[in-house]
Structures are given as C-alpha cells and as structure tokens.
ROPASE-280833 format. One record per residue (C-alpha): residue number from 1; residue in three letters; x, y, z. Coordinates in Angstrom, 1 decimal. Layout:
# ROPASE-280833
> NUM_ALA_X_Y_Z
...
# end
This chain:
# ROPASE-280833
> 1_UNK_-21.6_-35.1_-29.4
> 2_UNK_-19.3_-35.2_-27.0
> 3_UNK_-19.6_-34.9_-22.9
> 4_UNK_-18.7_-31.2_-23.5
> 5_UNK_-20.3_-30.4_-26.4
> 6_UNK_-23.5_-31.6_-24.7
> 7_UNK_-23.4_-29.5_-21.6
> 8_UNK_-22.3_-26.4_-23.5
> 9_UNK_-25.7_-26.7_-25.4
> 10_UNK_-27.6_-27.6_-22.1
> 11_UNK_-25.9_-24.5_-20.6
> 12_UNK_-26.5_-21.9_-23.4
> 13_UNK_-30.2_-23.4_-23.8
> 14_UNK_-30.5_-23.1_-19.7
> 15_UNK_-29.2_-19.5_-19.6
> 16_UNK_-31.2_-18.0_-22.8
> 17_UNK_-34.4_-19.0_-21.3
> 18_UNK_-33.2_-18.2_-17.4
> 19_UNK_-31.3_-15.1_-17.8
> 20_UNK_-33.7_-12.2_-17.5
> 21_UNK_-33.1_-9.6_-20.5
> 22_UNK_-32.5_-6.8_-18.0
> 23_UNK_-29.2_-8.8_-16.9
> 24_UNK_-27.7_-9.1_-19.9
> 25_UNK_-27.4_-5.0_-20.0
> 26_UNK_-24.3_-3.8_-19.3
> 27_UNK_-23.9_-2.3_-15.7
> 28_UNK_-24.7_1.3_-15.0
> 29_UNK_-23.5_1.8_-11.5
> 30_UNK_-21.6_0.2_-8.9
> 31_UNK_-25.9_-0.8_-7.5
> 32_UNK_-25.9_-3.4_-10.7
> 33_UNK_-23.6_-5.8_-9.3
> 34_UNK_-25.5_-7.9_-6.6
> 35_UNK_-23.5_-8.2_-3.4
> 36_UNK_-26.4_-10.0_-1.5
> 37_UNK_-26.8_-10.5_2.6
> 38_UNK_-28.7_-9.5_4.9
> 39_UNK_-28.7_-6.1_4.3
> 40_UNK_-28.5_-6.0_0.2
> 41_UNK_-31.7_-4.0_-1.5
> 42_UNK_-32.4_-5.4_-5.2
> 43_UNK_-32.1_-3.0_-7.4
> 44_UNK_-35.3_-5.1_-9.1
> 45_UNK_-37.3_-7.8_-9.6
> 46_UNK_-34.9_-8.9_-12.3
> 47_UNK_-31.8_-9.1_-10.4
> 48_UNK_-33.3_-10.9_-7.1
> 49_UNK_-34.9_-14.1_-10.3
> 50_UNK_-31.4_-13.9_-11.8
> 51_UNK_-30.1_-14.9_-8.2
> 52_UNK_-32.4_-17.3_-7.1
> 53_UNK_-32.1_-19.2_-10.4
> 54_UNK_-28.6_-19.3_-10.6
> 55_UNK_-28.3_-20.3_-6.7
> 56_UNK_-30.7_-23.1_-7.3
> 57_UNK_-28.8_-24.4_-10.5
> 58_UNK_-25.4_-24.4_-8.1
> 59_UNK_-24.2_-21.8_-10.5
> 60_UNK_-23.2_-18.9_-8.2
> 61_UNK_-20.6_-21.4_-7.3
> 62_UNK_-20.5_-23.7_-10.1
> 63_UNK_-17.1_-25.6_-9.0
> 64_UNK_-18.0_-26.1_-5.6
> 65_UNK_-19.5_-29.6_-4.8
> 66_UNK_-23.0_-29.5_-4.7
> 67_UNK_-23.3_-30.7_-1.3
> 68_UNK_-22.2_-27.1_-0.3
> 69_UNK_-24.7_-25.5_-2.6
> 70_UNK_-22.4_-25.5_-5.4
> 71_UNK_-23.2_-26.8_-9.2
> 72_UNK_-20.3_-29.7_-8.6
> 73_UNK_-18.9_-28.8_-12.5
> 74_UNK_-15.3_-30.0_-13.7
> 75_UNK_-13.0_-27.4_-14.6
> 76_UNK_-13.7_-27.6_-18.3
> 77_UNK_-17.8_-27.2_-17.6
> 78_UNK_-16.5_-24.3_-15.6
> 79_UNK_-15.3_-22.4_-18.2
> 80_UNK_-17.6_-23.3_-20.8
> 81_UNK_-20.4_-21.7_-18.5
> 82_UNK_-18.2_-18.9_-18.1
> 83_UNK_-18.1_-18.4_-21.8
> 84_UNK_-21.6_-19.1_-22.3
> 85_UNK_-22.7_-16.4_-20.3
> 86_UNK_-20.3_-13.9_-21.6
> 87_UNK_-21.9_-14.7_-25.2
> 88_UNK_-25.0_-13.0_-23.9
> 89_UNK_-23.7_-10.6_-21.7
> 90_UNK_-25.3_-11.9_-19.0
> 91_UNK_-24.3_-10.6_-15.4
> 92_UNK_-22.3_-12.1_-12.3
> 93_UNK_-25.9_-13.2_-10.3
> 94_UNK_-24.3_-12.5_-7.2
> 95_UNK_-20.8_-12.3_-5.7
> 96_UNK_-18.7_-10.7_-2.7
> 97_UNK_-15.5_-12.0_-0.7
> 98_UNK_-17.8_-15.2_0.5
> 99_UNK_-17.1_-16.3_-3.5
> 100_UNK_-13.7_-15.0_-3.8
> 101_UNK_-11.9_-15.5_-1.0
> 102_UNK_-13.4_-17.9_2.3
> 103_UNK_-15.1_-19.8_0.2
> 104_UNK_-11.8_-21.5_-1.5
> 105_UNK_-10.1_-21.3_2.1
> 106_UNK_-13.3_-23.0_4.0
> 107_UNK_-13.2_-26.2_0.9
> 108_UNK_-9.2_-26.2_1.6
> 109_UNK_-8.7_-25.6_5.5
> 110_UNK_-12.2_-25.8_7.2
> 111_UNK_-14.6_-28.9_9.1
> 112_UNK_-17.1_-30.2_7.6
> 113_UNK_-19.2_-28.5_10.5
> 114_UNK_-17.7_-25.1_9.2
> 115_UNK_-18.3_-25.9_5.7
> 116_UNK_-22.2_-26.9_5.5
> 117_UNK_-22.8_-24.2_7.9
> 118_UNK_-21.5_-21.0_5.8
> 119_UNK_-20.8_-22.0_2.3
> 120_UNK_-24.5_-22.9_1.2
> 121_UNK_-25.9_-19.5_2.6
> 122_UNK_-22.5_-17.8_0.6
> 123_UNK_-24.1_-19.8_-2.9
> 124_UNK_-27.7_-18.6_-2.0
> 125_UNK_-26.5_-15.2_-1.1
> 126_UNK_-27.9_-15.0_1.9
> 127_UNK_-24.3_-13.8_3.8
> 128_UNK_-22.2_-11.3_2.9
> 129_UNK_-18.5_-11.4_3.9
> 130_UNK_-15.7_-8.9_5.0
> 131_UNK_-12.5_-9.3_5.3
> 132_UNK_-10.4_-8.3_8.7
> 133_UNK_-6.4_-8.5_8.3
> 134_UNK_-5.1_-5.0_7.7
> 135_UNK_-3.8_-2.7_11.1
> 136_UNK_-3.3_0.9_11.6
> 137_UNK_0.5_-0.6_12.2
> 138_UNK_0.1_-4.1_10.2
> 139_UNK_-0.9_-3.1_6.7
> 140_UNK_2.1_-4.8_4.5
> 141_UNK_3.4_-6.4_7.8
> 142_UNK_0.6_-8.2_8.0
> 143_UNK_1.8_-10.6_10.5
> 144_UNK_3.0_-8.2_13.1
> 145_UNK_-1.4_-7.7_13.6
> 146_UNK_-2.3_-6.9_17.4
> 147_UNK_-5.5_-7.3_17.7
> 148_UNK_-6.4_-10.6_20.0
> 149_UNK_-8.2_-13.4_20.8
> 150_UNK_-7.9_-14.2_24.5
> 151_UNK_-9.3_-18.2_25.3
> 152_UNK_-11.9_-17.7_27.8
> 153_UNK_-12.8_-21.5_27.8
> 154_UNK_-15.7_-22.1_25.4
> 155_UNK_-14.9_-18.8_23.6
> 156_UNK_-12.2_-15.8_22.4
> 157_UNK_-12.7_-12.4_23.6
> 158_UNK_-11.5_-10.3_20.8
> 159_UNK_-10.1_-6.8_20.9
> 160_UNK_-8.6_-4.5_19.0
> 161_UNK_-9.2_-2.9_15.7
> 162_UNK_-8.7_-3.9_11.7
> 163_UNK_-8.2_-0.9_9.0
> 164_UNK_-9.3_-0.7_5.2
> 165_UNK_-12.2_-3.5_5.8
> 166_UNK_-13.6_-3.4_2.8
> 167_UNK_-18.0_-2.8_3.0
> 168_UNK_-17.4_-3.4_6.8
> 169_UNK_-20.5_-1.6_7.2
> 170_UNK_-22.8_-4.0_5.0
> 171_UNK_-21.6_-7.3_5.4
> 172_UNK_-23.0_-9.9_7.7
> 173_UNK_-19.9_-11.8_8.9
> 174_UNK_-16.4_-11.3_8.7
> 175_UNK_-13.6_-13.5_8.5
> 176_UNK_-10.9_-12.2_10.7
> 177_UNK_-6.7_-12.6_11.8
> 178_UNK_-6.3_-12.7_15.4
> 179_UNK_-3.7_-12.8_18.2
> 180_UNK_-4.0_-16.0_20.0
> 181_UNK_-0.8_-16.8_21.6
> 182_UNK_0.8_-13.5_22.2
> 183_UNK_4.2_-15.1_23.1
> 184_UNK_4.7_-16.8_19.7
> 185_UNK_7.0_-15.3_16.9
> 186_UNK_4.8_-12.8_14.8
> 187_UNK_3.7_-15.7_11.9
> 188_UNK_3.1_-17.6_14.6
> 189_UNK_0.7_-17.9_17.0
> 190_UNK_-2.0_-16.4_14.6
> 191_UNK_-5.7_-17.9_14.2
> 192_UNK_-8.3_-17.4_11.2
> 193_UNK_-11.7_-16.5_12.6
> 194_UNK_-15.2_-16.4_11.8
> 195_UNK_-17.7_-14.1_13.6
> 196_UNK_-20.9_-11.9_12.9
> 197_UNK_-20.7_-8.5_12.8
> 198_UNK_-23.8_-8.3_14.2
> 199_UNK_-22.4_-9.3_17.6
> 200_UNK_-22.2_-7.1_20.8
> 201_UNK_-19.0_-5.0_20.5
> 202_UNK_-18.5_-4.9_17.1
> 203_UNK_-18.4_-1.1_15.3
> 204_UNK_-17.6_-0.3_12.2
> 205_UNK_-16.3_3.9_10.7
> 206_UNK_-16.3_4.0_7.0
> 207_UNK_-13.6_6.2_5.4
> 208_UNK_-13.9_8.4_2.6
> 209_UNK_-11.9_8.3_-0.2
> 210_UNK_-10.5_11.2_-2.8
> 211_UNK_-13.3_9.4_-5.1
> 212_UNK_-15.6_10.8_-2.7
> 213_UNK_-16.8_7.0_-1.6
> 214_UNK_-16.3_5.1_1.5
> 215_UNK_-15.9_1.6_0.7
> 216_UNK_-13.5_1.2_3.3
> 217_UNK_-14.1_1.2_7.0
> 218_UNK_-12.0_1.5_10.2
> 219_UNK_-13.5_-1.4_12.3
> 220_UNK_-13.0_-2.0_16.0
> 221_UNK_-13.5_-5.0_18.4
> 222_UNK_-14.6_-4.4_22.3
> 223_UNK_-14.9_-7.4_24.2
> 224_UNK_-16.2_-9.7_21.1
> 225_UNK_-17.6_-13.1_22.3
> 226_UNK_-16.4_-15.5_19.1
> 227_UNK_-17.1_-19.2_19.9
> 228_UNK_-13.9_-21.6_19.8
> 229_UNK_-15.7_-24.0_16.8
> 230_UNK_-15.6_-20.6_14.8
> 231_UNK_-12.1_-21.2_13.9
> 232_UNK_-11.0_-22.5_10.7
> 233_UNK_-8.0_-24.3_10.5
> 234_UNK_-5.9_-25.1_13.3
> 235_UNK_-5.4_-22.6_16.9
> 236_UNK_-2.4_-20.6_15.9
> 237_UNK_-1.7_-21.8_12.4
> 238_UNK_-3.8_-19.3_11.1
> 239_UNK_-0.9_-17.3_8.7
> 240_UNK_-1.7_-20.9_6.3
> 241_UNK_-5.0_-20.3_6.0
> 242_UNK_-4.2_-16.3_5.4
> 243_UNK_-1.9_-17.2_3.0
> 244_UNK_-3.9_-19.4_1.0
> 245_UNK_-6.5_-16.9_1.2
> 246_UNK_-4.5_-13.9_0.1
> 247_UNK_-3.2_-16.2_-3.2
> 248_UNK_-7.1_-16.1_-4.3
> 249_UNK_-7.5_-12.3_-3.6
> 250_UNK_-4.7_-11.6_-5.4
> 251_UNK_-5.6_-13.7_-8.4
> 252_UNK_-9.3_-12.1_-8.2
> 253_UNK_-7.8_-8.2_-8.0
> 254_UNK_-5.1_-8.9_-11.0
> 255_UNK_-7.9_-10.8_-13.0
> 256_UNK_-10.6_-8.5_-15.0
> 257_UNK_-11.1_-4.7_-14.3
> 258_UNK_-13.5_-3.6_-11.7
> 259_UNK_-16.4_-1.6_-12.6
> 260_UNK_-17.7_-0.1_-15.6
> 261_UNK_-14.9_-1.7_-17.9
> 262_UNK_-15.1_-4.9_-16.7
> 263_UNK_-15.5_-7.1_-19.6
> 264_UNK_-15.3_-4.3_-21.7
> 265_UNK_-12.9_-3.0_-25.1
> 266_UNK_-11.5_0.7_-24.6
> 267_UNK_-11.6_1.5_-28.5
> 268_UNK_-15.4_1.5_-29.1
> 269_UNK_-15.6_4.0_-25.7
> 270_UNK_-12.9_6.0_-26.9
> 271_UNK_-14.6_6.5_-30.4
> 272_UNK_-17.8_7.4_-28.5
> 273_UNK_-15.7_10.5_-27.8
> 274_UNK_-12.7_11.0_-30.1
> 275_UNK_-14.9_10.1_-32.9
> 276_UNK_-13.2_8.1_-36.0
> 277_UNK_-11.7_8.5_-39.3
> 278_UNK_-11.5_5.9_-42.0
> 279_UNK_-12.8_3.4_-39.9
> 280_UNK_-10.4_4.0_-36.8
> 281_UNK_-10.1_6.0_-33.9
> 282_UNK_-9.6_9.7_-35.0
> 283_UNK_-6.7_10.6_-32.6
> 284_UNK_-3.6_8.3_-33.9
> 285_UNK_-1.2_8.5_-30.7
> 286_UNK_-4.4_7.1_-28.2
> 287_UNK_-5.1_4.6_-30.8
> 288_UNK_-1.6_3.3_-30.5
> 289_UNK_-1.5_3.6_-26.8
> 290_UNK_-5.4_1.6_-26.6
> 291_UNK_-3.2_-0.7_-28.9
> 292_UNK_-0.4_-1.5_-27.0
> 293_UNK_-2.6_-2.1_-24.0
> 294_UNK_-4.6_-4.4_-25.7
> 295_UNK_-1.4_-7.0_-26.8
> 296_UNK_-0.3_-6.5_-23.2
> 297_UNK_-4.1_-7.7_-22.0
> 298_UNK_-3.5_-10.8_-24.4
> 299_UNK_-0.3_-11.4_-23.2
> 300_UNK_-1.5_-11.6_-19.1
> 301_UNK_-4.6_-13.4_-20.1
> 302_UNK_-2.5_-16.1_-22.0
> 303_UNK_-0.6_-16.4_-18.6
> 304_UNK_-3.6_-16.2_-16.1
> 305_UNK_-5.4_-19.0_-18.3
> 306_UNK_-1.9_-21.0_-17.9
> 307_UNK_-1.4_-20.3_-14.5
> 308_UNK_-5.6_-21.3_-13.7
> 309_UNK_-5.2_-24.4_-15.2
> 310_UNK_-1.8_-25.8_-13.6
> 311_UNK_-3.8_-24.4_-10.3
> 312_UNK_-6.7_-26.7_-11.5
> 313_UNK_-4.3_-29.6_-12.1
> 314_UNK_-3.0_-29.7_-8.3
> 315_UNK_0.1_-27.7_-9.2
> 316_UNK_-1.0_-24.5_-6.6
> 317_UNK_-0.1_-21.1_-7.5
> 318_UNK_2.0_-19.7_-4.4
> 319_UNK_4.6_-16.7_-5.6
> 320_UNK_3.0_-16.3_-8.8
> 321_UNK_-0.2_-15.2_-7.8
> 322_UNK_2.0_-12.1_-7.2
> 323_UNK_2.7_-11.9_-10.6
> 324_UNK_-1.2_-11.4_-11.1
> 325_UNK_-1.8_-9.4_-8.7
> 326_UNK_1.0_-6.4_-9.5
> 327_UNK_0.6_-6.7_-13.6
> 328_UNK_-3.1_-7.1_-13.2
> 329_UNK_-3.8_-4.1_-11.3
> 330_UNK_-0.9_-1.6_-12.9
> 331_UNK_-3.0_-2.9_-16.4
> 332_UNK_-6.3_-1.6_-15.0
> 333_UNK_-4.3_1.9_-14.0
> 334_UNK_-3.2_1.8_-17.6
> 335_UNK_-7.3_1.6_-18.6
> 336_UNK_-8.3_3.8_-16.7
> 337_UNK_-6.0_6.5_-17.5
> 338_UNK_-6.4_6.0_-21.4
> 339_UNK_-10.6_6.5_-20.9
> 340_UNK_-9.7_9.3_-19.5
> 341_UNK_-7.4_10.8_-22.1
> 342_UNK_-10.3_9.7_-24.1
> 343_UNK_-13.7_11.8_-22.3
> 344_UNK_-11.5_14.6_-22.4
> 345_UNK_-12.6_17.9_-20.1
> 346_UNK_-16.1_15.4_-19.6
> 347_UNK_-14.1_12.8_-18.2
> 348_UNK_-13.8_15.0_-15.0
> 349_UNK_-17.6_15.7_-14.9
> 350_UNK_-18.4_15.2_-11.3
> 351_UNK_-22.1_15.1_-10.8
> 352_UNK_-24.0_14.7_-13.9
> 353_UNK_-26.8_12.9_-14.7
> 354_UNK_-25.3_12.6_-18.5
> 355_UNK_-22.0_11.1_-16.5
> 356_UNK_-24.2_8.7_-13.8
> 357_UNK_-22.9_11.3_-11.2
> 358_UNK_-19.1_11.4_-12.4
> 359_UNK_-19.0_7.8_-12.1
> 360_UNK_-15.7_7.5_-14.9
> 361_UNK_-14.0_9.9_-12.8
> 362_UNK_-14.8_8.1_-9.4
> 363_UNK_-13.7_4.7_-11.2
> 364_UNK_-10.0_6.6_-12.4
> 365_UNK_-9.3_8.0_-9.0
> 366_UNK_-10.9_4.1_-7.3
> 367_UNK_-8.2_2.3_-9.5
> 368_UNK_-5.5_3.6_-7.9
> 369_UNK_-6.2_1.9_-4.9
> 370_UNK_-6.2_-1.2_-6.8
> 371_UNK_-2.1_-1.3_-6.4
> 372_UNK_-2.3_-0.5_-2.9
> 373_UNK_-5.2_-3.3_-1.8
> 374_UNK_-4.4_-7.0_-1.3
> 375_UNK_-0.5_-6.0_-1.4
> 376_UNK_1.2_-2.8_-2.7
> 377_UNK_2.8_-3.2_-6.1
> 378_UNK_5.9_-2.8_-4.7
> 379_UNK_5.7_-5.7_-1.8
> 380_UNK_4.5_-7.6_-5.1
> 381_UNK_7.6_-7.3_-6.3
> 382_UNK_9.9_-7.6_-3.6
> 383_UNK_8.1_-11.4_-3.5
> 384_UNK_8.8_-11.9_-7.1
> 385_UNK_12.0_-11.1_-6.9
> 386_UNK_12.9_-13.4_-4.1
> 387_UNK_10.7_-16.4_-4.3
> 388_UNK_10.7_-16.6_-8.6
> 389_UNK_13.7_-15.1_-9.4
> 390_UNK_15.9_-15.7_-6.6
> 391_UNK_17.1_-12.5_-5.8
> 392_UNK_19.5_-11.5_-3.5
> 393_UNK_17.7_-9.1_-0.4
> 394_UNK_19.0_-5.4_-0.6
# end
C-alpha cells in the first residue's frame, strides 16, 4: 500500500467514526454552515463535536502547517480528504474569510508574531473574520480607498468608512485597507491591517438586500486605536498583500456554488418538480439546458483542478484567478436560474414553511450579487483581456 493509499484509508476510517450522522445531511439553511467566533450560536450539539474534532485533527485547515493549528498535509493528502468527505456527505466543520482569505495572506506576507497569534484561533474557530476594502467611492477602484491610518507613534488612528463588509456585524476582527501615506500615488502608500471590531469607534449598519437579507454592512471607523505590530506586510506596501488576497477570494467565489446547491446536481431537483418520463426529466428543452450547464461545469472544473495544481507547484495564479472568478460566478447565475425554471410558480414562494421561508428564491435573487462581489464580471474581463490576452485598452 502505498503512502497515499494508506492515509486515504486512515482518513475515511477517521471520518466514518468522527463525523456525527447529523453532518453528513445536506444543509437546510444558511444556520447549517458553521461560521464560528465569538458570537456564533451552534445550531447543535452535533455541529459544535464536528468542529472540535476536526480542529484538533488540524483538519479545518488541513494544508496549513501544524504549528499554526493546521493538519501539515501535502497537496495530494489534501485532496484525498477532500474527497473522502464528500463520499459521506459530510459537512465543511467550520469556515469564514479567516480560511479563505487572511489565512493564505498571513502564511505568505505576515511575522511569525502575526501568524501564531491569529491563525490557530482561525483553525479552532474561535475568530471570525471580515473583510474591509470596498468605499462608497472605491468599489472597482479599489486603490483610490480614503479611509486612513494616521501614525501616532505606537499606534494608527483610523478613520473613515468601508461599504459591502460582508457579516460586519458578526465577526470578531477585520482585516482592513488603509491610507497611510496620503502623499503617495493611489497603489501606493496603502497598508493591510488587522484590528478588532470590538474596539472603541468601530460601528457597523447592515444593508438589506432585494433578497430581503442583510449580509452586507456599511462600516465606519471614528478615531480607531490599531497597534503598529497589527500590520501585515510591509507600511505602505499593502496593495501586495491585497492583491494576493483578492487572487484567493476570487478563486473561492468562482469555485463551487454557495448555498443550497453547493455540491449539489440540478437534474434530480428539477425532477423533484418537473417530474420524469422514461427515465428522464419530463420537460425536454430544461433537460437540454441542465445538460449544457453540466458539460460547461466539467469543462471549468477540468481548468480549476489545472490551475490548483500549477498554484500548488509554485507557478502562482495572478490574471487567471480572473478567469475563475467571472466564469465561476456567471455558472452559478446560470444554476440558479434553471432551479428556478424548474419550481415553477413555487419557486417564488416567499415565506413558507414547505419552502424553508422562500429560501430558493432568496438564493436566485443572492446569486446575482455573486458577479458584482470580489470584482464585477465586467472589471473581470477587462483584466483578462489585458494581462492574458494582451489586448489593446479601448
């Protein structure tokens, strides 16, 4: 047996006696998928175990190094895990913007003081993070943000105010673009901070949306105390570090749907209520249409998995991650809209206990925001345009 062979069987042994039988069910509201911090409520006894054991295999984190709080596997283990715990259906433990995002900017850009002080409470899922970039007037201009950071010796005094910051209101600490040498060009001049939300001056507004949900917040900054050590990367060279960072939330937004048809297939739904004939979906046009979807899914998996692994052999991602990002998310439109064509008139169902409180018609109207959030579709392809094919500006 070989190296991998032997930890697939340790894995698949380790997760069918470890993985509680109430995690393995598929997800029946946006409450199922453990954010943890502070602040998080477990939904039950059964997703707090599922946490705890995974965070004390390392396997909330499973590629980080262990002395982080990590499960130190290779690539290879990595996905092996991945697949083993798909095979039972078994349930992210825990995971927020701490997993997707710092966490891979903190390993790349961060001191070793910064890095074994937030990444092991990120794998125990004891922090939750947010994410402070966007500006009423710096959304896709990202680096013409305002708000700054003005050196008062040992520490910045922050002001000014972020928009769209994501579960501002229930996170713990926020990783956040600041101003701190106002005379610099607008890439310049720009440092990557870290700083609890809990401290003195910070407020956070959340915004509704036309799904009738506020995951988004308007967050502002009086007067915020942030100590100098709190800044990852070097002062002013903080657009690397946001850079770096957007390449991973771009890959994580492009990647698998969100919510209730993540990891999911579209036909068996659909038949739920189209109903079939001869073995197949009953109405022949949405069958082709599921169809085409699902060759197209292949086809961007094919490339994510080849794009993953040249990342994983030291080849970085940069301008593709673009790529990702734009045909990722106008794929999960795509879904979204053919489940509805599917539920019909109940598709629409706003409140209903029959529809979990209209939650497919919350998710359709959510996805659209999936083109707008981490950079609009179109700013996605202005950079592949440029920087892969080579394109002349307009």
């Amino acid at each position: 047996m070989s190296d991998l062979e032997q930890f697939r069987a340790e894995a698949r042994e380790w997760l069918q006696a470890n993985c509680p039988e109430e995690m393995r069910q598929p997800l029946k509201s946006q409450a199922d998928h453990c954010w943890g911090g502070r602040k998080w409520k477990f939904q039950s006894e059964a997703q707090k175990v599922w946490m705890e054991r995974m965070a004390e295999k390392g396997w909330t984190a499973p590629q980080w190094p262990k002395e982080y709080g990590g499960g130190g596997l290779s690539p290879e283990q990595g996905e092996i895990l991945n697949e083993e715990m798909q095979r039972i259906n078994a349930r992210t433990p825990v995971s927020n913007f701490g997993f997707w995002m710092l966490g891979p900017a903190l390993l790349k850009f961060g001191s070793e003081e910064l890095k074994r002080e937030h990444l092991p409470p990120i794998c125990r899922g004891e922090i939750r993070w947010c994410q402070g970039y966007s500006e009423p007037n710096a959304g896709s201009d990202l680096a013409s943000l305002q708000t700054r950071a003005e050196d008062k010796g040992d520490h910045f005094l922050v002001n000014g105010q972020k928009i769209w910051t994501s579960y501002a209101d229930k996170a713990d600490w926020i990783f956040c673009l600041v101003r701190t040498d106002p005379s610099a060009t607008k890439h310049n001049g720009i440092s990557f901070a870290l700083f609890d939300m809990d401290t003195p001056g910070v407020t956070t507004r959340p915004i509704e949306l036309i799904s009738g949900e506020s995951p988004f917040c308007e967050t502002f900054f009086d007067d915020v105390k942030v100590p100098k050590h709190q800044v990852v990367g070097e002062l002013n060279r903080g657009w690397d570090v946001a850079k770096y960072l957007l390449t991973h939330e771009r890959n994580n937004i492009g990647g698998q749907p969100p919510g209730y048809l993540r990891g999911r297939a579209l036909g068996p739904l659909a038949a739920e209520h189209v109903g079939t004939e001869h073995g197949k979906l009953a109405d022949a046009a949405l069958r082709a249409d599921i169809a085409n979807l699902e060759i197209d899914n292949l086809a961007f998996q094919a490339l994510l998995g080849k794009i993953r692994a040249e990342a994983e052999a030291g080849q970085g991602v940069g301008a593709q991650s673009a790529v990702l990002k734009y045909y990722g998310t106008e794929l999960n439109k795509r879904r979204y809209e053919l489940m509805m064509d599917a539920m019909g008139a109940e598709g629409l169902e706003w409140q209903s206990e029959r529809t979990r409180g209209g939650m497919f018609a919350r998710e359709w109207l959510r996805s659209k925001g999936n083109s707008i959030e981490g950079g609009t579709s179109e700013v996605m392809l202005g950079i592949v345009s440029k920087r892969l094919l080579g394109l002349p500006d307009a």
